[in-house]
Phi, psi and omega in degrees: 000156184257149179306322189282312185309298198316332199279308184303321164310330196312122168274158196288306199283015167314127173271112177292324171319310184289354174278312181281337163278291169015272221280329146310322189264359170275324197302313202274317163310318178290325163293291178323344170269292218287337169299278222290329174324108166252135191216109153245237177221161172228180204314341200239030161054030145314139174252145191211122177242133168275201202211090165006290174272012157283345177290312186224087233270310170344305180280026175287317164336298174305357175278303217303315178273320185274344177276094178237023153316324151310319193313290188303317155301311193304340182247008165260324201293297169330311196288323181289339164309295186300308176315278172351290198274004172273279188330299172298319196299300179326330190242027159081005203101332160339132196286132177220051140294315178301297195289300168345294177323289200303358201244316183307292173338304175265000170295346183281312190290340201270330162306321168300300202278352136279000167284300167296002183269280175277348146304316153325327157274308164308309173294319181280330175300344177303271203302353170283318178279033152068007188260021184320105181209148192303327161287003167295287185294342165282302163324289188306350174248352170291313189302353166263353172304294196324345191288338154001267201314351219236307189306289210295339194277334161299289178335310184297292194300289194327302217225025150322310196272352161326299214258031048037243202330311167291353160286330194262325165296319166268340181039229197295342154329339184281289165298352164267357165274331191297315192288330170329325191265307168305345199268325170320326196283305175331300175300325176284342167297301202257328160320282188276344185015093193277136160280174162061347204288334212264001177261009163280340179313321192296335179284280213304313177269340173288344164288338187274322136323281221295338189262345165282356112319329177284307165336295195299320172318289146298017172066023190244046163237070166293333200206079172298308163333293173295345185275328191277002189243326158295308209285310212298322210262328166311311187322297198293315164324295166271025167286286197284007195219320187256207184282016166241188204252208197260312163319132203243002139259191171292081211273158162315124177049022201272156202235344171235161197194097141331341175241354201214082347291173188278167163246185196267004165273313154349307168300320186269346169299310161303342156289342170293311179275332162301328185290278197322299204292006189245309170310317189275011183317303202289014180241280220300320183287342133337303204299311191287346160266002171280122193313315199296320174305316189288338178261028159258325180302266180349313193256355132318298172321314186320326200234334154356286192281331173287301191299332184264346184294304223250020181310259208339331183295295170303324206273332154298333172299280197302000151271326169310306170332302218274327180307306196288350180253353183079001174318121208273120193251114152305141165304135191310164177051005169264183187321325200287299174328284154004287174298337196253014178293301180325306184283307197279333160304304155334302165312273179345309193291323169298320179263006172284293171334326194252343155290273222307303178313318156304319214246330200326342208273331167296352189264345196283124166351154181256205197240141167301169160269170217267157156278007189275293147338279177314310190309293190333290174336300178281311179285009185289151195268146197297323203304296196302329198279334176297337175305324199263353192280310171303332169285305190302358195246321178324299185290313182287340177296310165327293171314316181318285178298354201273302177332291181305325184276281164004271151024295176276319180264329174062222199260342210283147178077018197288329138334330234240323177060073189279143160234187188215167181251127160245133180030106168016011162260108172324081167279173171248193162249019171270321141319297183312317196292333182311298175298314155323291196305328176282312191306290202309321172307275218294335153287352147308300190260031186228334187247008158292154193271150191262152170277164155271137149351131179284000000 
């Protein structure tokens, strides 16, 4: 189907907003690389690419607005919501983690495992033909950094139907224990100084974004106004007063990092920025009802995720050009820098374009199923789906750590057997890649419907 039939398809009780934020807060992360990239060259003709903002500390002000991950968990935690309970109503009640996992999943896992799939052969075929050079090696490890962000989004679909349950029992009580527990880990980090303690942040505050989709869900994110004048006035509070620094992503050589693990200021921005994007419901659900909008949204969403895997990939190409072409590259943040931002955004934005037409197809719905299928689907006996659920936790753990590691280590050295420490284990990326791979089989093969027993 084509984005205007999927658009024309549109059930009227769709919440349409939550789509254009989807396709905004990645929209906005993807810009925000292609902005921040500095990239120069130095006297023995090394490339080396920084970060805007160690250039110009002045802008660190603007994360506050382009750092909208949160956004993008808050609106997996509403889908992931509906999805859960559409899927159990469908299936009588029935235990549906595994189909759950697979259904959530794939449109995320099969476009990542082809990405690591063809960066993966490329860089080693690069390092087999000797063709090792420093913006070659300054790739293979950046274009892998974003997946972070892939890991954690795994995490949220694990655990959803747990922390689900504790949202349906509890409401907001659920997220104020979860932000209780990041600002405990900060105090036992900075205060008491606990090692290791501050990498629980990755759980506690992106879940606690995530559980605040589950609030939207059920309509009980009544008074956006107070979320956003708390989330706004915590930041700030704890920016002038503690150990953190101002900047909401990550800098070079910064010895604290809001974002890597995350802090309880990280949290409270997001609530700041879920509070704002909710005050604007009523213009965005305008916006999104004029058909011509509504089929641009749809057909981003289609594409969304190939366009964030492979940004970086273009935006190093088109640097990778100017160099190999001899371009004389300005020092970041002056005029010259400037002028050219525009043509180089411009550029990305083509070779970003002309990736998504190659690779998109892996991002596309796989074909429904039959009803005969889907019957099949509901009558399989709960004992095979509990059976399937522990593989399916198996696999998604995998991907998880394989994603996360990925991540770390990124494509570079593979000859070489370059690593990373992920949760006190030493990886390669020959590892990671494994562990991607096993996982999405066993969440693959664990969440197809089963028949019942003759």
């Amino acid at each position: 189907m084509s984005a205007r039939d999927i658009a024309a398809a549109t059930p009227g009780g769709r919440d349409r907003v939550i789509d254009l934020l989807r396709v905004a807060s990645l929209g906005t992360v993807v810009f925000g690389h292609w902005l921040m990239a500095a990239v120069t060259v130095d006297d023995d003709g090394r490339a080396a690419v920084g970060n805007l903002l160690e250039v110009e500390p002045k802008l660190q002000l603007l994360t506050w607005f382009l750092q909208v991950m949160p956004v993008f968990f808050f609106v997996g935690g509403f889908s992931h919501a509906l999805s859960y309970r559409s899927l159990t109503r469908r299936t009588g009640g029935a235990p549906a983690y595994a189909l759950f996992l697979r259904a959530r999943l794939q449109r995320l896992l099969r476009p990542t495992m082809l990405f690591v799939a063809v960066w993966g052969a490329g860089a080693l075929a690069v390092q087999l033909a000797g063709g090792n050079g420093n913006l070659t090696d300054v790739a293979a490890r950046l274009v892998a950094q974003p997946l972070w962000f892939i890991g954690i989004y795994l995490a949220m679909v694990a655990f959803t139907p747990p922390l689900l349950r504790l949202h349906e029992r509890y409401g907001w009580g659920a997220f104020a224990a979860l932000a209780a527990a990041a600002a405990a880990v900060d105090v036992l980090r900075f205060a008491a100084g606990v090692p290791y303690v501050e990498f629980l942040n990755f759980a506690f505050v992106w879940l606690a974004v995530h559980q605040l989709g589950f609030l939207r869900a059920d309509g009980r994110l009544r008074r956006p106004a107070l979320l956003a004048a708390a989330g706004l006035a915590g930041a700030v509070a704890l920016v002038a007063s503690g150990p953190y620094p101002l900047s909401m992503v990550g800098m070079p050589g910064e010895k604290i990092s809001n974002m890597a693990p995350p802090t309880a200021v990280l949290l409270c921005h997001g609530m700041w920025l879920i509070g704002a994007v909710e005050l604007l419901r009523g213009p965005m659900t305008r916006a999104v009802a004029r058909p011509r909008v509504w089929r641009t949204v749809v057909a981003a969403n289609g594409i969304a995720m190939t366009a964030f895997l492979w940004h970086l990939t273009a935006m190093l190409g088109v640097y990778g050009a100017m160099l190999a072409a001899h371009v004389s590259l300005p020092a970041p943040a002056s005029a010259a820098w400037w002028l050219h931002v525009p043509l180089r955004l411009a550029a990305a934005a083509g070779v970003t374009a002309l990736l998504v037409a190659v690779f998109r197809r892996a991002e596309q719905p796989p074909a429904p199923a039959s009803a005969s299928a889907s019957a099949s689907a509901s009558a399989g006996t709960s004992a095979a789906r509990r059976g399937a659920a522990p593989a399916a936790a198996l696999g998604v753990t995998l991907a998880l750590f394989g994603v996360l590691g990925l991540s770390m280590v990124g494509f570079g050295g593979l000859l070489e057997g370059h690593s990373a420490v992920l949760v006190a284990v030493r990886v390669t990326a020959p590892v990671t890649v494994l562990m991607c791979g096993a996982g999405w089989l066993l969440v693959e093969t664990a969440g197809r419907a089963r028949r019942p027993a003759a």
